[in-house]
C-alpha positions in Angstrom: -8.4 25.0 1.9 -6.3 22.6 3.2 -2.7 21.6 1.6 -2.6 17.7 0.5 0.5 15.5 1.3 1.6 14.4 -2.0 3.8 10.7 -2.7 6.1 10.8 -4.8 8.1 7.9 -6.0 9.0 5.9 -8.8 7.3 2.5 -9.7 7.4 -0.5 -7.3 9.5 1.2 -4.7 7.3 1.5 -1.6 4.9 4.3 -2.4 2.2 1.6 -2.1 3.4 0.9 1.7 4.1 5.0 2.5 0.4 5.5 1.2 -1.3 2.7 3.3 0.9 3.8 6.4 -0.5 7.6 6.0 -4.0 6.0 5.6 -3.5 4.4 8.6 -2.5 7.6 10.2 -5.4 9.4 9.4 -4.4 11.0 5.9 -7.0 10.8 3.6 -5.6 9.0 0.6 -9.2 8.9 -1.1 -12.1 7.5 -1.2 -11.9 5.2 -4.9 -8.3 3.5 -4.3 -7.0 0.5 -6.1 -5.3 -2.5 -4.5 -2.3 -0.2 -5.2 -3.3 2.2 -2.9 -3.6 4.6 -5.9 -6.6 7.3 -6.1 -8.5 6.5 -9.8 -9.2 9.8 -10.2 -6.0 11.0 -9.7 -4.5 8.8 -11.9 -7.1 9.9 -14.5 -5.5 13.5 -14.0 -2.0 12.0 -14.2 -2.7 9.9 -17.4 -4.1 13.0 -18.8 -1.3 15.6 -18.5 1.4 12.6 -19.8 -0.7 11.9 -22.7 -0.5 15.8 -23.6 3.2 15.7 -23.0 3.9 12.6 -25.4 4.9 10.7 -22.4 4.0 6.9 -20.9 4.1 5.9 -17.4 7.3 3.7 -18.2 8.9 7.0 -20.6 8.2 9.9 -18.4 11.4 11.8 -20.0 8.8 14.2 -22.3 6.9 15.4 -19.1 9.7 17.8 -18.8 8.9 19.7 -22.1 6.0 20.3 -21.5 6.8 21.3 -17.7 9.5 23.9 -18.9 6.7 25.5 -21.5 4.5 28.2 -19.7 2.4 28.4 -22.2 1.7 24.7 -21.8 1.6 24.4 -18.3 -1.0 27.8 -18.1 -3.5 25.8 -20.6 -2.6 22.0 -18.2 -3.6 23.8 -15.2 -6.4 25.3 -16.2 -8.3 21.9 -17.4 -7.1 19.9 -14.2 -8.2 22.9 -11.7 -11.5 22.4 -13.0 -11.9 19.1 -12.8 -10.6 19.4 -9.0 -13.2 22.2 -8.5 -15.9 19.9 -10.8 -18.4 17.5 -9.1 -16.1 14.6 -10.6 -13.8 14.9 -7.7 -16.5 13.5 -5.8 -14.9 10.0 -6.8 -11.7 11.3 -4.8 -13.4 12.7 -1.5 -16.5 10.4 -1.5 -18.9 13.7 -0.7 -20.2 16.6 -2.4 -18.2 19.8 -1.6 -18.5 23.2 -2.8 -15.5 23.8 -4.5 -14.3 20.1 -5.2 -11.1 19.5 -3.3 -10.2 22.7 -3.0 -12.7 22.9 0.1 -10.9 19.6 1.5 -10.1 19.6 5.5 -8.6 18.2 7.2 -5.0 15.8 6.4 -5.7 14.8 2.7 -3.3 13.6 -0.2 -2.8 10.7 -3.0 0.0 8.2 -4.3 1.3 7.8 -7.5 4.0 6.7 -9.5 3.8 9.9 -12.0 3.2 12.2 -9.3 7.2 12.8 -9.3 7.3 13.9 -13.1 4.1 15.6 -13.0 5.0 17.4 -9.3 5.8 20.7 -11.0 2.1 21.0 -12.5 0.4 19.5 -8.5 2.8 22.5 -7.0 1.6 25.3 -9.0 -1.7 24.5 -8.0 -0.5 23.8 -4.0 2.5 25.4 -3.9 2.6 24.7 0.1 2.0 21.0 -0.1 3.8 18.0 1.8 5.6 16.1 -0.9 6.9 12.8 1.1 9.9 10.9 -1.2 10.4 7.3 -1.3 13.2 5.8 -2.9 13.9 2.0 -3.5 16.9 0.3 -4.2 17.2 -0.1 -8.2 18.0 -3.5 -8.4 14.5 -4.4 -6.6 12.7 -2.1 -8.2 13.9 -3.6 -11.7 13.5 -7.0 -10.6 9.8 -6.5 -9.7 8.8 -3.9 -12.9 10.0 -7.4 -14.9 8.4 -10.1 -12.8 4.7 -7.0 -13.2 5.6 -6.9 -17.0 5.8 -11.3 -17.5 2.6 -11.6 -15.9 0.6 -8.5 -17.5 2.5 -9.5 -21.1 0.6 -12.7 -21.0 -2.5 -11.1 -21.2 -1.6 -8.9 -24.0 -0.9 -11.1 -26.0 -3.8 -13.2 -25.5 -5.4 -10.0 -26.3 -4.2 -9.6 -29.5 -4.6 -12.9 -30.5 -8.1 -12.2 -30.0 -7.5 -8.5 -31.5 -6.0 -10.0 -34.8 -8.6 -11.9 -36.6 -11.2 -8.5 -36.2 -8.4 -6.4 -37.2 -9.9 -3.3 -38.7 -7.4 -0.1 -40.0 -9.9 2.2 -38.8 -9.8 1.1 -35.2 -6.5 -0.5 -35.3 -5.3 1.1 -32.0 -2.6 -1.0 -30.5 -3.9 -3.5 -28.0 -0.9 -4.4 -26.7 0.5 -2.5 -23.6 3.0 -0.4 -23.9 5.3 -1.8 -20.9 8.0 -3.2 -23.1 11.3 -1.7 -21.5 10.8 -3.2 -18.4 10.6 -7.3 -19.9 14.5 -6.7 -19.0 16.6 -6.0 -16.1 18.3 -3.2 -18.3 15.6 -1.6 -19.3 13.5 -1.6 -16.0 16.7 -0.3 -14.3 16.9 2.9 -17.1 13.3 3.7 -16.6 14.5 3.7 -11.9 17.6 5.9 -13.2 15.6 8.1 -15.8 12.8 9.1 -13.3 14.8 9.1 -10.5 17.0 11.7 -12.1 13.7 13.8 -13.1 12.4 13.7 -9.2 15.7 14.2 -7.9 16.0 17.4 -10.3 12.7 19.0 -9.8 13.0 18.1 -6.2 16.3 20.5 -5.7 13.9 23.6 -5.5 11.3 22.0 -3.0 12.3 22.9 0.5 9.6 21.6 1.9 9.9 17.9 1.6 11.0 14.8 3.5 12.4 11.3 1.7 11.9 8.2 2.9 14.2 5.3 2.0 12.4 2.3 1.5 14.7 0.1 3.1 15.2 1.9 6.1 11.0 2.0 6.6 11.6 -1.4 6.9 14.3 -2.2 8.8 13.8 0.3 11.2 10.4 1.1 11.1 9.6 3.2 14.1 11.9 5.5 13.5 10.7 6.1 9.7 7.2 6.3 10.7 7.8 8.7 13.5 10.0 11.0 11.1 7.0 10.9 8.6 4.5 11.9 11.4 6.5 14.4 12.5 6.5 16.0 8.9 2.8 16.2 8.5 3.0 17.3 12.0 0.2 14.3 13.3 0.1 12.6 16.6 0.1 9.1 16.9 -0.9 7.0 20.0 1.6 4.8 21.1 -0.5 1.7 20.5 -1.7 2.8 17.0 2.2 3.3 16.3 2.9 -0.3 17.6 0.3 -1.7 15.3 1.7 -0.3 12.2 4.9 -0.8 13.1 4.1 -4.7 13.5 2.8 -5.0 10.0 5.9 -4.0 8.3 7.5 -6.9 6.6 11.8 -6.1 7.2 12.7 -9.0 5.1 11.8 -7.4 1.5 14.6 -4.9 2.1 17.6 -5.6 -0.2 15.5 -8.6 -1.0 18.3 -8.8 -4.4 21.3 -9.8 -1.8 19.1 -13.5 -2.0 19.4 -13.8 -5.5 22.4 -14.7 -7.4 21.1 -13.3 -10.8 20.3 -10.2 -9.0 23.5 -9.9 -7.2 25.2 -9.9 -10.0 23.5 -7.2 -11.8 24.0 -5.2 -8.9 27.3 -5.8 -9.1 27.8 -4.9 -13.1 25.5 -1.9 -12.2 27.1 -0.3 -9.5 27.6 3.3 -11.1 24.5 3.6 -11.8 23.0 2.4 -8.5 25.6 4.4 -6.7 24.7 7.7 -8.4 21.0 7.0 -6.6 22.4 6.8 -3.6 23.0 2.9 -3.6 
């Protein structure tokens, strides 16, 4: 059984790039990815155990309850090893194996946001995996969780326009999206803050592990990729290096400094960036 490489990372900070960039390398993020990058299956899984905490991808706070609770955590792993060991996974790997992905080979992982708050379930069940961290500046990060939440809000409500008139109490499940806190600056930059707090506190007990600043992949990439490769212990050519390297965009790093609004929110935000390492 081989050990996957796990990203962990909170929303809109770069996990989407790190994953695409291990791809590239010959990690096998899966075989049913989004245009994130993201493995559906996984993110099944994920959804799962933070609906059986009482948490929400943008309130990950109650995944720690139910982290801390043995009794908990024995019954969580028990239904998500069999569904890695069930011929479901097959959505992940793309082939029929034995044991599900525990008879993986080979380099092998998946991205996604809740992987951080969720990490203490994945290392219980791989207690030897990579886990690679990639951290964004908070600013950034809040800026693009509110541009994501204006575009997807429009189509909620549209939806419930639609929702309203058929309104039944019986099936009166909520169909707008819960993805209010980040319509603001302020809230998207408590939701960076509040899981980067959780990552960086379950993190303190993982030796094995290797972060990756976000804007330091871009603005000097070969030395970030090489660092990652090193890590995962994989051997790149020097021409397959180059052409990752060229991809890399440098000019989204600190892309905030450009904006006045931004700048200023840094600005009136500093302790809070600063205590993340900004």
């Amino acid at each position: 059984m081989a050990n996957p490489v796990l990203v962990v990372g909170m929303h809109r900070s770069g996990t989407s790039l790190v994953s695409r960039i291990l791809d590239d390398c010959g990690v096998m993020m899966g075989k049913d990815l989004q245009e994130d990058h993201e493995s559906l299956f996984f993110i099944g899984l994920n959804e799962w155990i933070y609906e059986n905490a009482g948490a929400s991808w943008e309130r990950p706070g109650a995944l720690s309850e139910l982290t801390t609770l043995p009794v908990a955590m024995e019954a969580i792993e028990e239904y998500v090893r069999k569904r890695l060991s069930s011929r479901s996974s097959r959505k992940y790997s793309g082939k029929p194996l034995k044991n599900g992905l525990f008879s993986m080979e080979g380099r092998w992982g998946w991205k996604d946001p809740r992987n951080g708050p969720s990490l203490p379930l994945w290392r219980s069940i791989w207690p030897d995996m990579k886990v690679i961290h990639v951290i964004r500046h908070g600013a950034d990060v809040a800026a693009s969780l509110r541009m994501r939440n204006s575009t997807h809000w429009e189509g909620d409500v549209s939806r419930f326009k639609k929702w309203l008139p058929t309104y039944s109490w019986r099936s009166s499940k909520s169909p707008i999206m819960r993805g209010q806190r980040s319509s603001t600056l302020e809230g998207a930059l408590s939701f960076w803050s509040e899981q980067l707090e959780m990552e960086s506190e379950i993190l303190a007990s993982v030796e094995d592990k290797h972060v990756v600043r976000y804007e330091e992949l871009l603005l000097s990439p070969r030395d970030s990729i090489t660092k990652i490769l090193e890590y995962i212990s994989i051997e790149l050519t020097e021409e397959s290096l180059s052409s990752i390297e060229e991809r890399i965009n440098p000019s989204r790093a600190f892309a905030f400094k450009n904006d006045p609004e931004l700048l200023e929110f840094a600005e009136k935000n500093a302790e809070t960036l600063e205590k993340h390492g900004y």
